[in-house]
C-alpha positions as CSV (number, residue, x, y, z in Angstrom):
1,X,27.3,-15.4,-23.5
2,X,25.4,-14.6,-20.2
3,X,24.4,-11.2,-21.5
4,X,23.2,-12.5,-24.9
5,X,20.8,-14.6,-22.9
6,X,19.6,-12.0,-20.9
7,X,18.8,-9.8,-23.8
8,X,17.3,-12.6,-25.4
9,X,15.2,-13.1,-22.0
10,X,14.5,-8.9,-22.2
11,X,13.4,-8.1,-25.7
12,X,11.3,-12.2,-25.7
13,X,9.7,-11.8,-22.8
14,X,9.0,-7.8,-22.7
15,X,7.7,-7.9,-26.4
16,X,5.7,-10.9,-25.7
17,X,4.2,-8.5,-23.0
18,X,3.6,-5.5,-24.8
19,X,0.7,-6.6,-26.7
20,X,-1.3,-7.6,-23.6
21,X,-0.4,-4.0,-22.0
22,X,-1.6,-2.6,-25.6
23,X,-5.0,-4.1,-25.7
24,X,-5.8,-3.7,-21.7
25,X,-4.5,0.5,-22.7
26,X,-7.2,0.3,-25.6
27,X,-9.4,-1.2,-23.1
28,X,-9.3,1.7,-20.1
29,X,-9.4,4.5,-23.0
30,X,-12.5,2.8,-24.3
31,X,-13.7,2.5,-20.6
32,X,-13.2,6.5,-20.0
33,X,-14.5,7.5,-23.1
34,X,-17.3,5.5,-22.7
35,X,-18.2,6.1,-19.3
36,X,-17.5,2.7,-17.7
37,X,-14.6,1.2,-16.8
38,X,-14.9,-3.4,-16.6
39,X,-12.3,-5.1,-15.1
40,X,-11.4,-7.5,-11.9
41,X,-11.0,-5.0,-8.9
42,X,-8.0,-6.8,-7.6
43,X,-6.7,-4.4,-4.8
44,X,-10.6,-3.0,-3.9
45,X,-9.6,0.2,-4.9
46,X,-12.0,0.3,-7.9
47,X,-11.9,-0.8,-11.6
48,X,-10.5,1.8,-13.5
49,X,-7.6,2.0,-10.5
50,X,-6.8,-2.0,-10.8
51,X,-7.0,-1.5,-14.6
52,X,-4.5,1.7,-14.4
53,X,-1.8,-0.7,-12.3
54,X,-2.3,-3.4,-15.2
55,X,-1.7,-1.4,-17.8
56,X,1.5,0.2,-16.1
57,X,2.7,-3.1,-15.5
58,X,1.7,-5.1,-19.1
59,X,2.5,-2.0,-21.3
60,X,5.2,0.5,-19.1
61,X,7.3,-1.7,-17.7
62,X,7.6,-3.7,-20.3
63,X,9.0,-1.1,-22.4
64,X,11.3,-0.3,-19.8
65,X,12.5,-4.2,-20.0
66,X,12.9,-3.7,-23.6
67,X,14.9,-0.8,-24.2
68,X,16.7,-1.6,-20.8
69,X,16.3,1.2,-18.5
70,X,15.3,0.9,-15.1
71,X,14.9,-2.7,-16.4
72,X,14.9,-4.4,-12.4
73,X,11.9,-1.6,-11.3
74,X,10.2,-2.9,-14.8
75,X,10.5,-7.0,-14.3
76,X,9.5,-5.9,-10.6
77,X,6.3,-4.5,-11.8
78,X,5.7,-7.3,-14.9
79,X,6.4,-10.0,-12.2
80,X,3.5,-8.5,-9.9
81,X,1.5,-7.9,-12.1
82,X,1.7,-11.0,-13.6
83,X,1.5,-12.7,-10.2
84,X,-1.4,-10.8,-8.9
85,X,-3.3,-12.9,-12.3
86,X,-1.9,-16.2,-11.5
87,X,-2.3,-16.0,-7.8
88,X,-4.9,-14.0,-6.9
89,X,-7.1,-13.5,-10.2
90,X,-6.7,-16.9,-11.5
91,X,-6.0,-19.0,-7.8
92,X,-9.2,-21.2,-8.1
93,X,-8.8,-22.1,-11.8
94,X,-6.8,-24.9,-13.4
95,X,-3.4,-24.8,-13.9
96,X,-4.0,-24.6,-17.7
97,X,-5.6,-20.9,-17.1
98,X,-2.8,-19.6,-15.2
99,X,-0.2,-21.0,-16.6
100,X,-0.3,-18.1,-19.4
101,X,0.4,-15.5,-16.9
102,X,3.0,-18.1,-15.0
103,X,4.8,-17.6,-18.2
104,X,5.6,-14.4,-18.1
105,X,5.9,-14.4,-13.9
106,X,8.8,-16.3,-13.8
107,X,10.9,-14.6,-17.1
108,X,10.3,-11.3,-15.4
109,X,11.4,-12.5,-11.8
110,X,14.4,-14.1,-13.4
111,X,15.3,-10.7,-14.6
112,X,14.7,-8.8,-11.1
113,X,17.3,-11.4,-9.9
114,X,19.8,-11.3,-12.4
115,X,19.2,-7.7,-13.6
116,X,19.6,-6.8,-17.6
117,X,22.8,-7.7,-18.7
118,X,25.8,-5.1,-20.4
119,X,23.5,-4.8,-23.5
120,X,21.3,-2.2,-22.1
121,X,21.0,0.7,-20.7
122,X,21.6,0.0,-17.2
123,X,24.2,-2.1,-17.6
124,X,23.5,-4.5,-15.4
């Protein structure tokens, strides 16, 4: 029953994701093509570098979560990213605006410690 749940935890929690990665990948192509990339410069290495790293880890890694392959690498990446929002983007706001990205921190770090389950690719 353990693996059910971790699939359950995978393909919820990844798909849940992938919209997110989706719109912030509309938003850097947009940004490109349009000569100007907005978003929070996280790191100090620029916009369009801190938007890159989001996208990698809201649209990427969630699709490695969801087809299970490399699946700890990608709920690494998810849980970064997601932590980087809640704890560093969103640190001086209310709970109420980080909890979105709280909820998908903790799924994705749940997976790095557990790993994927046998239903996937890596097999655990």
């Amino acid at each position: 029953m353990n693996d059910w749940g971790l699939l359950a935890l995978r393909i919820g929690t990844a798909g849940l994701m992938l919209p997110h990665g989706w719109q912030k990948a509309h938003r850097l192509i947009e940004g490109l093509t349009g000569g100007q990339v907005k978003f929070y410069n996280w790191l100090g290495i620029g916009e369009t570098p801190s938007l890159i790293l989001t996208v990698i880890g809201e649209l990427v890694a969630p699709i490695l979560v969801l087809v299970g392959w490399k699946s700890r690498w990608g709920a690494a990446l998810m849980a970064i990213t997601m932590g980087v929002a809640a704890f560093m983007v969103h640190w001086e706001d209310s709970l109420s605006d980080k909890e979105h990205a709280l909820l998908f921190f903790f799924p994705a770090l749940a997976l790095v410690l557990t790993g994927p389950g046998k239903w996937s690719i890596d097999r655990g």
